[in-house]
C-alpha positions in Angstrom: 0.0 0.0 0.0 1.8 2.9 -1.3 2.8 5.1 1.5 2.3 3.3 4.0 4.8 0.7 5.0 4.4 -1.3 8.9 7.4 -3.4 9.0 7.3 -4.1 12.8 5.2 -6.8 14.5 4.3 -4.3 17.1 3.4 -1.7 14.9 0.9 -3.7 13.0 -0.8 -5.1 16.2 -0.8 -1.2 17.2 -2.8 -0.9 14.3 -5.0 -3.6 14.9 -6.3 -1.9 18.2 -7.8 0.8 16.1 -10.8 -1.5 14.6 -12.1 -2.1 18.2 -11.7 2.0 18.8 -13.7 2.8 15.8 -16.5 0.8 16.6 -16.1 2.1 20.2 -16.3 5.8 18.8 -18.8 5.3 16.5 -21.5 3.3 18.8 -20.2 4.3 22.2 -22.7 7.0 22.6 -25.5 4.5 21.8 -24.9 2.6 24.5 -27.5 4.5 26.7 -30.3 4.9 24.1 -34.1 3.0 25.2 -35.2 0.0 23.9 -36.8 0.7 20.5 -38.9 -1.0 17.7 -40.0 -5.0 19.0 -36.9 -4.8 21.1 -39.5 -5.2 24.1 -41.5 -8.1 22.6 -37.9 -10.1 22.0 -37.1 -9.4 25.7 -39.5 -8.7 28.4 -42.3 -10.9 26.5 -40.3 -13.9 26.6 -40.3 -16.0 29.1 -37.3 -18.2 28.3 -35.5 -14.8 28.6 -36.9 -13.2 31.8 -37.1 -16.5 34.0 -33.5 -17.3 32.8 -31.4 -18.1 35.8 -27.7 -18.8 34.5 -26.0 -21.4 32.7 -26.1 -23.5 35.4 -29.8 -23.5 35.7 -29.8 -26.8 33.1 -34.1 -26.7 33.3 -33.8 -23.3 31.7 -31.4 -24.3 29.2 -32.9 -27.1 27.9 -36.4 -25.2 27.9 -34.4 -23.6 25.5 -33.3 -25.2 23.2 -36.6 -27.7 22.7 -38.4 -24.1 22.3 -40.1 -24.1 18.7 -38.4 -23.9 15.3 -38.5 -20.1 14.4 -38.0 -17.0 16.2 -37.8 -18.6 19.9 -36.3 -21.4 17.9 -32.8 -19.6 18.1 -31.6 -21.1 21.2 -28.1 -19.5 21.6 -29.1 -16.2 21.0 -32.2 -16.1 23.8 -29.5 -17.6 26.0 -27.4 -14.4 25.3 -30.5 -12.2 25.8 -31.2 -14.6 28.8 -27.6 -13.6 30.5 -28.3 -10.1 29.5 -31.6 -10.0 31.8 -29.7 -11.6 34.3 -27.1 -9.8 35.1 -28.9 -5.7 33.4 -32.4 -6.6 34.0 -34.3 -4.1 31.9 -31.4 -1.8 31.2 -30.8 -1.6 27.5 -27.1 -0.6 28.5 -26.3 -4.4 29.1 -27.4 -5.8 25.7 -26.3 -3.0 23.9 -22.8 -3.4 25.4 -23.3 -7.2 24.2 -24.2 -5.9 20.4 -20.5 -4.0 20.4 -18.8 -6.6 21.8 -20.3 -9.2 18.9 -19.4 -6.9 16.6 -16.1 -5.6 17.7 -15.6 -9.9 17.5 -16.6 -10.4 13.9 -14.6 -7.2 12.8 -11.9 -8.9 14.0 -12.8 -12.4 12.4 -13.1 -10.6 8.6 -9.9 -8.8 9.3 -8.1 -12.3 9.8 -10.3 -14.1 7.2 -9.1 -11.5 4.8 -5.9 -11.8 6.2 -5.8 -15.9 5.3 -7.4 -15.7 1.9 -4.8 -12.6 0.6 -2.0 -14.8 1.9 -3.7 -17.9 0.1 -3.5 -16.4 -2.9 0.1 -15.2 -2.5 -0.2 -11.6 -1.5 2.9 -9.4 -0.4 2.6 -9.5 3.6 3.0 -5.7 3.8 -0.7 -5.5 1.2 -2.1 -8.9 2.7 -2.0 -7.0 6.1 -3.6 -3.5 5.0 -5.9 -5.2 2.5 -7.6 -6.8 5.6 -7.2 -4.3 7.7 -9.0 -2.0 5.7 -11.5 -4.5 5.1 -12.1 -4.7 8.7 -12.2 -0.9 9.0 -15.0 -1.0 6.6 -16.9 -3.3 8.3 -16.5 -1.6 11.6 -17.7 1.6 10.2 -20.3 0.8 7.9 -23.8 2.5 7.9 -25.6 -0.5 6.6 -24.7 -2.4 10.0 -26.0 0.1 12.1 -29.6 -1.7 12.7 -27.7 -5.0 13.4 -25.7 -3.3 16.3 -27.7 -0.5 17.8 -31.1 -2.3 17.6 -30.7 -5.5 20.3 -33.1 -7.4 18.3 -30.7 -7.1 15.3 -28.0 -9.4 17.3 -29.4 -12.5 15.9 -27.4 -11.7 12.6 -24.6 -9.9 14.1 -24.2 -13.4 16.5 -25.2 -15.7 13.5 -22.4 -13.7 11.8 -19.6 -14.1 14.7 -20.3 -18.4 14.2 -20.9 -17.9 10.5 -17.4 -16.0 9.4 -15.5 -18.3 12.2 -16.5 -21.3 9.9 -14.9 -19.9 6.9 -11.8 -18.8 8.7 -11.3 -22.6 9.5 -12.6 -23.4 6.1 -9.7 -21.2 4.4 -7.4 -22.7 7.4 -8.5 -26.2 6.6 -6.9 -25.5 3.0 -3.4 -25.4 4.0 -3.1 -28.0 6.3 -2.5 -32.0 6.0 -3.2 -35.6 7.8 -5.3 -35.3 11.0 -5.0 -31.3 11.5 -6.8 -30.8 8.2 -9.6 -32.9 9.6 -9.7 -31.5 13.2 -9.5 -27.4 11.6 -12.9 -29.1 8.9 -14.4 -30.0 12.2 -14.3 -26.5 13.8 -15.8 -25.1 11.2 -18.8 -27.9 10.9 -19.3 -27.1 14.8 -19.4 -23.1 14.4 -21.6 -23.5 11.3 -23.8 -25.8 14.1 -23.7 -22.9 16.1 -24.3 -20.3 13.7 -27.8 -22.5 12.6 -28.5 -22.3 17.1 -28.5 -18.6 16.2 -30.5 -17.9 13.0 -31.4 -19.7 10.1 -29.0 -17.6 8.1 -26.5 -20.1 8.3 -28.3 -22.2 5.9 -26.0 -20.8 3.2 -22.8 -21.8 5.0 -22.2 -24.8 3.5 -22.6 -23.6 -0.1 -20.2 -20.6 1.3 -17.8 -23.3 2.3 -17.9 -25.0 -0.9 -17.0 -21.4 -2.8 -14.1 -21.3 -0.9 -12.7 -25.0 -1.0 -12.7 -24.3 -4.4 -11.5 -21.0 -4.6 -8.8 -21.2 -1.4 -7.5 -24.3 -1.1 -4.9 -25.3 -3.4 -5.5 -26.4 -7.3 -3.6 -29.7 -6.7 -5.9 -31.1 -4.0 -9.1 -31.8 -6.4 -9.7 -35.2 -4.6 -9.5 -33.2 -1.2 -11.9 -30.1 -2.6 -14.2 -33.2 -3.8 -14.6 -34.7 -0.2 -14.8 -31.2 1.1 -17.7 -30.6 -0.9 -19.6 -33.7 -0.4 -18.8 -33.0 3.5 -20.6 -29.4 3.3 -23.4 -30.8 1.2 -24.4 -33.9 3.1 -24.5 -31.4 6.1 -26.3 -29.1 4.1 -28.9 -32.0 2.9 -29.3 -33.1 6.6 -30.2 -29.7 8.2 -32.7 -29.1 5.7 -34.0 -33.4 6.1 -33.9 -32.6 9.9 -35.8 -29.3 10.0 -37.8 -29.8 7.4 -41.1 -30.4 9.5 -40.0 -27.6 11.6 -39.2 -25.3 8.6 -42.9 -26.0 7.2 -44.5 -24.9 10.2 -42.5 -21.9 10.7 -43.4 -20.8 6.8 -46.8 -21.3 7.8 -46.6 -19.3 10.5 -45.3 -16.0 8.9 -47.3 -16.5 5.9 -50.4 -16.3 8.0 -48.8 -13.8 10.0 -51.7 -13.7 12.3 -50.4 -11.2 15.2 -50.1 -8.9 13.1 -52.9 -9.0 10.6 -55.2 -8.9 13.7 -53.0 -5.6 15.0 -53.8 -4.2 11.9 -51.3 -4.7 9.8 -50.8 -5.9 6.3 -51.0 -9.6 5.5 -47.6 -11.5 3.9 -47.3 -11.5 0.7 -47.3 -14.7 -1.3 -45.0 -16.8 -2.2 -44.5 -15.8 -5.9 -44.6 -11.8 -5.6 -42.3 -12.8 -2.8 -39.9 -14.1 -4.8 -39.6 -11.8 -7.4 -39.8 -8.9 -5.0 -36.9 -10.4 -3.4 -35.0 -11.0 -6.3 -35.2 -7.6 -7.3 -34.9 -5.8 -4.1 -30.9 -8.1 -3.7 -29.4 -5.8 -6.5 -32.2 -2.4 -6.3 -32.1 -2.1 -2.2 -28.9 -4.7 -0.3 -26.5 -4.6 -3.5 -25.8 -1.0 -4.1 -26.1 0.2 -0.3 -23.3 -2.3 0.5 -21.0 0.4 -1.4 -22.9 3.6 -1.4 -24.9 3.1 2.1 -27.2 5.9 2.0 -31.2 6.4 1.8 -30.9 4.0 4.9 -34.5 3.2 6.8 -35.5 0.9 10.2 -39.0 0.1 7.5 -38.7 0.5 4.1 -41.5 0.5 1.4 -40.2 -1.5 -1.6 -42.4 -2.0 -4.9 -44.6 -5.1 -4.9 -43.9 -7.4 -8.3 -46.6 -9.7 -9.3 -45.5 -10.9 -12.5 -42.6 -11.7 -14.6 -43.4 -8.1 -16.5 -40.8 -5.7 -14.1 -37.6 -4.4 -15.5 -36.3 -3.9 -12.4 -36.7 -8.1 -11.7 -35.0 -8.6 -15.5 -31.7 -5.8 -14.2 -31.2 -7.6 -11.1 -31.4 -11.4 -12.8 -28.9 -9.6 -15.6 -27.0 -8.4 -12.9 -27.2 -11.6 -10.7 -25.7 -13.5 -13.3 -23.1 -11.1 -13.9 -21.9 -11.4 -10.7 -21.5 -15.4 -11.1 -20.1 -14.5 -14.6 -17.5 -12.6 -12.5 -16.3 -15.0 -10.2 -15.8 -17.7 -12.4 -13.6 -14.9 -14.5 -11.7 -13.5 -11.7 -11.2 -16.9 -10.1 -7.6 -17.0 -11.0 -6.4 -13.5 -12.0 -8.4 -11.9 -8.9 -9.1 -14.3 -6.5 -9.6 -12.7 -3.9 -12.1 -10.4 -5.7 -13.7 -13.8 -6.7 -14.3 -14.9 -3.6 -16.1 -10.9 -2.2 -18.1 -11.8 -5.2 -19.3 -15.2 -4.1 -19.6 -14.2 -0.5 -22.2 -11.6 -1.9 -24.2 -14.0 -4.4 -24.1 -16.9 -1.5 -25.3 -15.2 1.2 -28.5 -15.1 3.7 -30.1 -12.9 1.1 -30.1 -15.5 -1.1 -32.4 -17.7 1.2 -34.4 -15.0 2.1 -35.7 -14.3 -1.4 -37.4 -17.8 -0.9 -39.1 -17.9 2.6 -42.1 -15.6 2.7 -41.3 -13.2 5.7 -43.7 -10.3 6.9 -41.3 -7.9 6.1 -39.8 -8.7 2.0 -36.3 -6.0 3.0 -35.2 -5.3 6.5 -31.6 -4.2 6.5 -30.0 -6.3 9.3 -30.6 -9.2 7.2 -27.3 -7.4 4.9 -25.2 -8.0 8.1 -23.2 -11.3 6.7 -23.7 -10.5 3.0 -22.0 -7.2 3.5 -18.7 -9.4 4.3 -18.4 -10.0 0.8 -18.8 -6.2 -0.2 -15.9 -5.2 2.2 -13.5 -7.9 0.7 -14.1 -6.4 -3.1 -13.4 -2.7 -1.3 -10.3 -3.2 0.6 -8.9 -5.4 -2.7 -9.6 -2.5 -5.1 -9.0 0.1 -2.9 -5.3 -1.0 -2.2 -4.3 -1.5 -5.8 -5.3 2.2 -6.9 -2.8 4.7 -7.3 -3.5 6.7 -3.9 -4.4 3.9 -1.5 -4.1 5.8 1.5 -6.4 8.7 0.3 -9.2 6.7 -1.3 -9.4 4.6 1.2 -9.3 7.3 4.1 -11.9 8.8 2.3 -13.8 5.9 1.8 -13.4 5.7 6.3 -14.5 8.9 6.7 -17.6 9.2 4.1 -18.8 5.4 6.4 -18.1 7.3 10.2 -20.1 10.2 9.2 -23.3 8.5 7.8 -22.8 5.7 10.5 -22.4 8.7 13.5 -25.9 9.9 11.3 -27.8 6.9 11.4 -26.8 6.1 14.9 -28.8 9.6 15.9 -31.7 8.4 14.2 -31.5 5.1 16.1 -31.2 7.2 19.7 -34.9 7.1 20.1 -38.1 5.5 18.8 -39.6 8.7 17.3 -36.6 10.1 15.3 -36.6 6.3 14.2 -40.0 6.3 12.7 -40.2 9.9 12.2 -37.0 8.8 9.9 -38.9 5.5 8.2 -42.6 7.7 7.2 -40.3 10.3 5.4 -38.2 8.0 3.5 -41.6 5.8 2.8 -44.5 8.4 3.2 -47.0 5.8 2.1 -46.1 2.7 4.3 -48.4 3.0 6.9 -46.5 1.1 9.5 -44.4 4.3 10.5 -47.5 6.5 11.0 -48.9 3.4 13.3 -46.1 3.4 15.2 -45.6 6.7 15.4 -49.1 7.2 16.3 -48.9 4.6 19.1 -45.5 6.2 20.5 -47.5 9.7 20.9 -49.9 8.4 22.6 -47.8 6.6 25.5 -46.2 9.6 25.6 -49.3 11.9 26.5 -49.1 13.6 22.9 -52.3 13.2 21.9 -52.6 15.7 19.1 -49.5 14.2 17.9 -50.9 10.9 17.8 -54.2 12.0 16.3 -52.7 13.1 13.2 -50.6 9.8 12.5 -53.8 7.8 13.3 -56.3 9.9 10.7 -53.2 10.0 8.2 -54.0 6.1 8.5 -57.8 6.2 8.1 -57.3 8.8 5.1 -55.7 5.8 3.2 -57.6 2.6 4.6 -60.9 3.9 6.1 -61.4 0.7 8.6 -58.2 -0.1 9.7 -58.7 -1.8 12.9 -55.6 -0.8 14.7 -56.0 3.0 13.7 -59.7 3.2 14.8 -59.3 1.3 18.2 -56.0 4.4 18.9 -57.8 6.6 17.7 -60.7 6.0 20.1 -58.7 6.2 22.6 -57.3 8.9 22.4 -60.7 10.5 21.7 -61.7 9.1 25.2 -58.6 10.3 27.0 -59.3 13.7 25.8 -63.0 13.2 27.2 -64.2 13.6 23.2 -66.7 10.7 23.3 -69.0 11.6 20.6 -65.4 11.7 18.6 -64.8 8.5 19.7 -67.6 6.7 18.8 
């Protein structure tokens, strides 16, 4: 990296130290901020998390982890919101704390993962170190991580992450290594992927993760050894999806139905088919360009509904999709380590998520392990340009400014939605919310006007006449009110 040369040991660790500051600096003052969005429901509405007693309490552990498939189906991650209770009861300092700490971890995890691979592919030490260190800095500072950290509920892929990018390290690490140490290194990695799957169902695209980078890590003279590695990742893959798939059916069920929040009001999940499409399109049109430019950011965005195969936007990001795939296969030699940001990207959660109906079709933690793949391509272009050290400082700077932004919004529920109605003025979720937040808060003229913006658009909406009455009666208005 032109102009900048760490020849010392110690001065490169000294480097290190700064990802952990950066995060530090830029969610430090977040700490403090209230619980926000369905942080509340994740928490104090769950019993497996307020009548957790501590590790050692084995009843409440394996309560647990036979808890259903779904979203009380992530058995690691209510133990960490368990321990959390325990030991900050219903101070959101505690598990916010815990977010920066997770993240702080996986910032450190891409920096050595980058680290590996730029070595793999016989980078200088002096770039090998500042590629990934860059690459970390990125991922430290980047404003599309923001609602995986600040909000508590976003930890499940911030921790799914930590278990996820651990498994590749060891994948990469399993590369270079023979007889019984190659095995033992495959086996860490199989037991963090199990880990990562306790977490969240993102890690069902681990295993085809894995396989991208036996193939594009590990050495081209081991074919027979990249062929077992593969059938390894895929018979694991084969038997999550055998094991679960009972559980998986019932969970799709669940949030196609989407019955809480259809009777709160709110609109019913799409099917499966718009979905899809939807999905498709929103990976290139909403995640894909935000992993670079990371602006226009919302906590509810409002994205376009497709219904048939008619959209241009669905036929860019398929073109686009398949340039991508194009690109890794192109760059697999020449670039590999371009290749393999590339693949990271196209095998990611996002992937998965485009085909398993959810209430929501883009919600912007969901980018947290996909974004890996963004910060690889970065740091490897940015340290071959001409001014490495001034790109890529403005790169830092442009990502703590618009992450030190964001991070204001996320201080407090009604900059949050406030925030989400401007950026999607039609979605009525925001004005709901917002509504609702007014009211606890003894605004009531406040609250009023969100509630009838509501009504204006859908005349009979439950959730927005029952609020609305009550306000009506709290304001002794009860001819209003009926």
């Amino acid at each position: 990296m032109t102009g900048l040369h760490l020849e010392h040991k110690q001065q490169k660790y000294f480097w290190v130290l700064g990802i952990p500051l950066i995060v530090a600096v830029l969610y430090g003052a977040s700490i403090g901020s209230p619980f926000v969005y369905d942080d509340r429901i994740h928490i104090f509405e769950n019993t497996d998390v307020t009548g957790f007693q501590g590790l050692m309490d084995f009843a409440s552990v394996i309560r647990i982890f036979q808890s259903k498939f779904g979203l009380l189906g992530r058995p690691v991650l209510i133990v960490t919101y368990g321990l959390n209770y325990l030991y900050s009861g219903s101070d959101p300092a505690g598990f916010r704390l815990t977010n920066l700490f997770i993240h702080t971890a996986n910032c450190l995890l891409v920096f050595v993962l980058i680290l590996l691979l730029s070595r793999t592919f016989g980078g200088k030490n002096n770039r090998s170190f500042m590629t990934a260190l860059l690459g970390a800095a990125l991922f430290a500072a980047h404003p599309l991580l923001t609602e995986s950290v600040t909000y508590i509920a976003g930890r499940s892929s911030s921790l799914c992450a930590f278990f996820y990018f651990a498994a590749l390290v060891f994948v990469v690490q399993s590369g270079g290594r023979n007889g019984p140490s190659h095995a033992v290194v495959l086996l860490l990695a199989i037991a963090c992927g199990v880990l990562a799957w306790l977490v969240k169902q993102d890690a069902v695209t681990l295993p085809l993760a894995a396989i991208g980078l036996v193939w594009l890590s590990w050495p081209r003279n081991t074919v027979r050894r990249q062929a077992i590695g593969t059938f390894v990742w895929v018979a694991i893959l084969l038997a999550a999806l055998l094991f679960q798939r009972g559980h998986i059916a019932a969970v799709e069920q669940l949030t196609r139905e989407n019955s809480s929040l259809v009777a709160a009001g709110f609109e019913e999940t799409i099917p499966l088919t718009p979905y899809l499409l939807t999905s498709i399109k929103e990976l290139t049109t909403y995640y894909l360009w935000r992993m670079f430019v990371p602006v226009h950011l919302s906590v509810d965005p409002d994205p376009t509904i497709i219904h048939n195969l008619a959209s241009p936007g669905l036929w860019i990001s398929l073109v686009v999709l398949l340039c991508l795939c194009a690109a890794v296969w192109m760059l697999r030699k020449s670039r590999p380590l371009l290749a393999v940001g590339i693949m990271l990207i196209v095998i990611s959660p996002l992937s998965a998520y485009a085909a398993f109906p959810l209430a929501d079709v883009v919600a912007e933690h969901r980018a947290y392990i996909s974004t890996l793949g963004a910060v690889i391509i970065m740091a490897a272009v940015l340290v071959q340009t001409r001014y490495p050290v001034v790109l890529s400082a403005v790169a830092l700077m442009s990502y703590f400014w618009l992450t030190v932004d964001r991070n204001l919004v996320w201080r407090d529920e009604a900059t949050l939605w406030r925030d989400a109605a401007q950026k999607a003025p039609e979605k009525l979720r925001p004005h709901l919310n917002l509504g609702a937040l007014y009211q606890v808060r003894g605004d009531n003229q406040q609250a009023i006007k969100e509630y009838e913006f509501v009504l204006k658009r859908v005349p009979k909406h439950d959730a927005a006449l029952a609020n609305l009455g009550s306000v009506y009666l709290a304001l002794n208005q009860v001819d209003q009110a009926e």
